[in-house]
KEVEXVEX-866641 format. One record per residue (C-alpha): chain; x, y, z; residue number from 1. Coordinates in nm, 3 decimals, always signed. Layout:
@chain=A | x=X | y=Y | z=Z | n=NUM
...
END
This chain:
@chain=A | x=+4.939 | y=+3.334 | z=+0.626 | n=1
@chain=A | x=+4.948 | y=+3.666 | z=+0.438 | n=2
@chain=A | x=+5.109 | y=+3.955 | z=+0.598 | n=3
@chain=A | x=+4.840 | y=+4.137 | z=+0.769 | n=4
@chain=A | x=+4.855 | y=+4.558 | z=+0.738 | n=5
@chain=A | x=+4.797 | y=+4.703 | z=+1.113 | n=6
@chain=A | x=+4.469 | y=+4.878 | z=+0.968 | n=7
@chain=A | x=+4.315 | y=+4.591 | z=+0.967 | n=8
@chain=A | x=+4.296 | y=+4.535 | z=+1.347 | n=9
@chain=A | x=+4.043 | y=+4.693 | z=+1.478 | n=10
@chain=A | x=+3.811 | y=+4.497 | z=+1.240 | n=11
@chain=A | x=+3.980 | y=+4.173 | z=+1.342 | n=12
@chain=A | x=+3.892 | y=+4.277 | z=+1.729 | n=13
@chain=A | x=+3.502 | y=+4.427 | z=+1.641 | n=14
@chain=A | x=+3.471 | y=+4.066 | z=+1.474 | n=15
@chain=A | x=+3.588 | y=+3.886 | z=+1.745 | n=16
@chain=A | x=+3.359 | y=+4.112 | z=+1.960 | n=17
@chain=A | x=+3.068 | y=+3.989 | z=+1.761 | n=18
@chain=A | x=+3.177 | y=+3.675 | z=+1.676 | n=19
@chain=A | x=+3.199 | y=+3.631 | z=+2.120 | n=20
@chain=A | x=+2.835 | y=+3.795 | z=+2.170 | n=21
@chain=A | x=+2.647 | y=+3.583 | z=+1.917 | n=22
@chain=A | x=+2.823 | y=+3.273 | z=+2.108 | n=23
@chain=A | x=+2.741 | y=+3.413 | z=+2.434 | n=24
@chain=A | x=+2.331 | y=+3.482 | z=+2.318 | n=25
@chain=A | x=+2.345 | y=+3.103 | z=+2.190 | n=26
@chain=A | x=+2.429 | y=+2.977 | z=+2.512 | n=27
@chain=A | x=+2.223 | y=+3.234 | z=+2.695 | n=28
@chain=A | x=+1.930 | y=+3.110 | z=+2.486 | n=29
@chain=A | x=+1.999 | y=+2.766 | z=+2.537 | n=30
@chain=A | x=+2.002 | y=+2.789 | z=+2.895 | n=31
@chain=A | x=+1.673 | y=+3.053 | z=+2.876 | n=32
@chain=A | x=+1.503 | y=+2.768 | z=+2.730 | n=33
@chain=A | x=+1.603 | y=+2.466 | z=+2.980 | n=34
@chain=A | x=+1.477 | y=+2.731 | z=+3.267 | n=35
@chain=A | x=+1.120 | y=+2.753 | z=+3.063 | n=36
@chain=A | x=+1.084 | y=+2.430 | z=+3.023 | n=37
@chain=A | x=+1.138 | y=+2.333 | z=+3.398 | n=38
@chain=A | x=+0.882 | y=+2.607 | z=+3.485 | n=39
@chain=A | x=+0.497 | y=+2.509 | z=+3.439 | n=40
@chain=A | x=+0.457 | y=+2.698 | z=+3.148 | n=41
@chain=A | x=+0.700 | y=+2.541 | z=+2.990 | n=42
@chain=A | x=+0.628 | y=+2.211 | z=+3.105 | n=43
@chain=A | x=+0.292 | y=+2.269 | z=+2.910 | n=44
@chain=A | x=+0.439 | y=+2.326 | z=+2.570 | n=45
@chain=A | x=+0.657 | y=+2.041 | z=+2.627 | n=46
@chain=A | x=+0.330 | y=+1.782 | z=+2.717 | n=47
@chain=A | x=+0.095 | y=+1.961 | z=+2.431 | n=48
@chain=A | x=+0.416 | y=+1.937 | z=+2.209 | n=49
@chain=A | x=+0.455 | y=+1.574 | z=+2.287 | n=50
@chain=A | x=+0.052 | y=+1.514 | z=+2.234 | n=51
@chain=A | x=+0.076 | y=+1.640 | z=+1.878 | n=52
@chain=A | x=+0.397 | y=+1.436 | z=+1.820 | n=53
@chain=A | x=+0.220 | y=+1.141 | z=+1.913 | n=54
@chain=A | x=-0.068 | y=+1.204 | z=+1.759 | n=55
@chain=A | x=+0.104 | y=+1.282 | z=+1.435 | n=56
@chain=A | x=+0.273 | y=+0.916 | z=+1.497 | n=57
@chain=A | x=-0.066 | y=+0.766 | z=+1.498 | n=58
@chain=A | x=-0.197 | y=+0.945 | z=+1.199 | n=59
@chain=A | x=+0.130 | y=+0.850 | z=+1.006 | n=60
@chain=A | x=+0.129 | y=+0.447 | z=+1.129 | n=61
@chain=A | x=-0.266 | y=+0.470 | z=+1.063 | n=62
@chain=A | x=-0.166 | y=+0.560 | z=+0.695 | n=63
@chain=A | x=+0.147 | y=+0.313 | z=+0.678 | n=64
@chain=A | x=-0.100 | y=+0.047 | z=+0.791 | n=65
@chain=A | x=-0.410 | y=+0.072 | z=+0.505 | n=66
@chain=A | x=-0.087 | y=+0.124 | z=+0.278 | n=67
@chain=A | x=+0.063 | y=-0.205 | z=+0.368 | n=68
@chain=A | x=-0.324 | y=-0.388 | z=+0.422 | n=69
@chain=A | x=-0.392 | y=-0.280 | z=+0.008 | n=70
@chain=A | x=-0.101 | y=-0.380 | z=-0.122 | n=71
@chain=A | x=-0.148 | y=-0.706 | z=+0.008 | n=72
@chain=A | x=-0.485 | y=-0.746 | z=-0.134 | n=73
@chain=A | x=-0.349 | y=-0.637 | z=-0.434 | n=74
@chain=A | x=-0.100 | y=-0.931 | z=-0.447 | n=75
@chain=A | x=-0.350 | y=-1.150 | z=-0.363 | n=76
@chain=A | x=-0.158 | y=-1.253 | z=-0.022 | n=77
@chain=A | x=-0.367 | y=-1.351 | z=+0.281 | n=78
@chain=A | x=-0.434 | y=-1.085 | z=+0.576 | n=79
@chain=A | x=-0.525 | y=-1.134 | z=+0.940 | n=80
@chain=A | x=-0.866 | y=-1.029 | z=+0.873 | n=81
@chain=A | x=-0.906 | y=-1.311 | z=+0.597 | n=82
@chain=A | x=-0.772 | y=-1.571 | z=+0.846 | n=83
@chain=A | x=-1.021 | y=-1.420 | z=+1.098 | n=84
@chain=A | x=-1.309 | y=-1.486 | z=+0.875 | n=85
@chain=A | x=-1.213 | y=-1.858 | z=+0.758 | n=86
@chain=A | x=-1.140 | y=-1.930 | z=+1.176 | n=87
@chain=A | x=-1.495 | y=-1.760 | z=+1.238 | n=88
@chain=A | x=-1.635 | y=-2.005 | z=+0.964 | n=89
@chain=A | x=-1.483 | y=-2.267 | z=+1.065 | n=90
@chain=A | x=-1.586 | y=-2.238 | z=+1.423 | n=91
@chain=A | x=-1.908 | y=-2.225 | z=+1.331 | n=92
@chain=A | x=-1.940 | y=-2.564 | z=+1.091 | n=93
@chain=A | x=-1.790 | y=-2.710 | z=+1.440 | n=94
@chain=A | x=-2.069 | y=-2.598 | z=+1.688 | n=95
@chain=A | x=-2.310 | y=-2.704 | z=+1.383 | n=96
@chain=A | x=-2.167 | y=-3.060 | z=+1.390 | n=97
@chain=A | x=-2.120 | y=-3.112 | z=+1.733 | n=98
@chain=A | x=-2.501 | y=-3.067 | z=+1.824 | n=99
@chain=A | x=-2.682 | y=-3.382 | z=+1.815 | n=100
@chain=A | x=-2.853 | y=-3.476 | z=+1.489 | n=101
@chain=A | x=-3.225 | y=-3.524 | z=+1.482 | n=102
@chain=A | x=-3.266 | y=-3.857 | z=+1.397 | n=103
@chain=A | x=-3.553 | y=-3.963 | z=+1.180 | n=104
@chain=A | x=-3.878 | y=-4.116 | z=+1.259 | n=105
@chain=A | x=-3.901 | y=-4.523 | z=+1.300 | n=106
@chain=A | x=-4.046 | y=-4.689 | z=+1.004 | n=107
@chain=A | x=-4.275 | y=-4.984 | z=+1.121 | n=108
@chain=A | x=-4.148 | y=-5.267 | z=+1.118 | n=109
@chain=A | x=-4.260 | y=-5.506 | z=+0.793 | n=110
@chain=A | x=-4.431 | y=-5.823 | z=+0.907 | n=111
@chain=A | x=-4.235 | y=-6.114 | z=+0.850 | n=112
@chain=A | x=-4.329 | y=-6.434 | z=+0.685 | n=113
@chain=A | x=-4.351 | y=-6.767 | z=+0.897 | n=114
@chain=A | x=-4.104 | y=-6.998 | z=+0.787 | n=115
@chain=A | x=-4.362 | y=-7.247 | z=+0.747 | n=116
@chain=A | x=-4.514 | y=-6.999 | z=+0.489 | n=117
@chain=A | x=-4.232 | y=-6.987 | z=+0.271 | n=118
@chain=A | x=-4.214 | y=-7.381 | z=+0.314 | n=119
@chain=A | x=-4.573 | y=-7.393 | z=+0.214 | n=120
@chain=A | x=-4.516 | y=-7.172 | z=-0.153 | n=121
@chain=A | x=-4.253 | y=-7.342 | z=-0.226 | n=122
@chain=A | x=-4.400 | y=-7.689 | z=-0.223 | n=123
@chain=A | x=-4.695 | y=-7.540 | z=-0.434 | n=124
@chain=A | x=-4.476 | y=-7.451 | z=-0.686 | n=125
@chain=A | x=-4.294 | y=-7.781 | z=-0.722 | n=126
@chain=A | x=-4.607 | y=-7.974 | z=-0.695 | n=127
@chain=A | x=-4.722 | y=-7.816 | z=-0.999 | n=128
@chain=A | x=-4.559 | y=-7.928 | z=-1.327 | n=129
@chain=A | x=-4.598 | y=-7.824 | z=-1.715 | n=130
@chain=A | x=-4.842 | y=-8.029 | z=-1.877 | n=131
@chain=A | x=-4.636 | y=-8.175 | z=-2.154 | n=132
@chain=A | x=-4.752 | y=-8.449 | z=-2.402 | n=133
@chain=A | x=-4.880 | y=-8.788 | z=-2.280 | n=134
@chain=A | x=-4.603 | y=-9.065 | z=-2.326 | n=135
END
């Protein structure tokens, strides 16, 4: 340390003076400012403080949110809300199927030939036989 002229002393001891008082205001303001904010007054701008805190949250995760929701359209990668509609879809092909299906009207039944009919054509047919030249 540099030798130090005597003059200089009372500026040393005004700066210290100072140097003590602005520590002392800090720490008076500090504890000015826990009493407020134990008082009702204070406890108000604490509580409207907080509200605008939180409400500047919401605003912010709001923003991060549509952020995040169009970059993912923009890759192409599937969102909740896309899952959401296929599921919705989907749930509704299932309550489609699982009702009964109308079933059509009965066709009336062809009449059958007898067996003795069939018997009967038959033996016409091999009863009958080309004409083919005398022998």
């Amino acid at each position: 340390m540099a030798a130090k002229d005597f003059s200089d002393i009372p500026y040393f001891l005004v700066g210290a003076l100072v140097a003590v008082e602005e520590e002392v205001m800090k720490a008076a303001d500090r504890l000015v400012d826990k009493g407020k904010s134990l008082t009702p007054e204070g406890r108000k701008k604490t509580a409207s403080a907080k509200k605008g805190l939180v409400s500047r949250g919401d605003d912010f995760s709001m923003v991060v949110a549509r952020t995040v929701q169009r970059v993912l359209e923009n890759a192409g990668i599937v969102t909740r809300d896309d899952l959401g509609d296929v599921q919705r879809r989907v749930d509704a092909l299932e309550r489609k199927l699982s009702r009964p299906a109308k079933k059509p009207a009965k066709k009336p039944a062809a009449k059958k030939k007898s067996a003795a009919g069939k018997k009967g054509a038959a033996k016409k047919k091999a009863a009958k036989k080309p004409a083919g030249p005398p022998q």
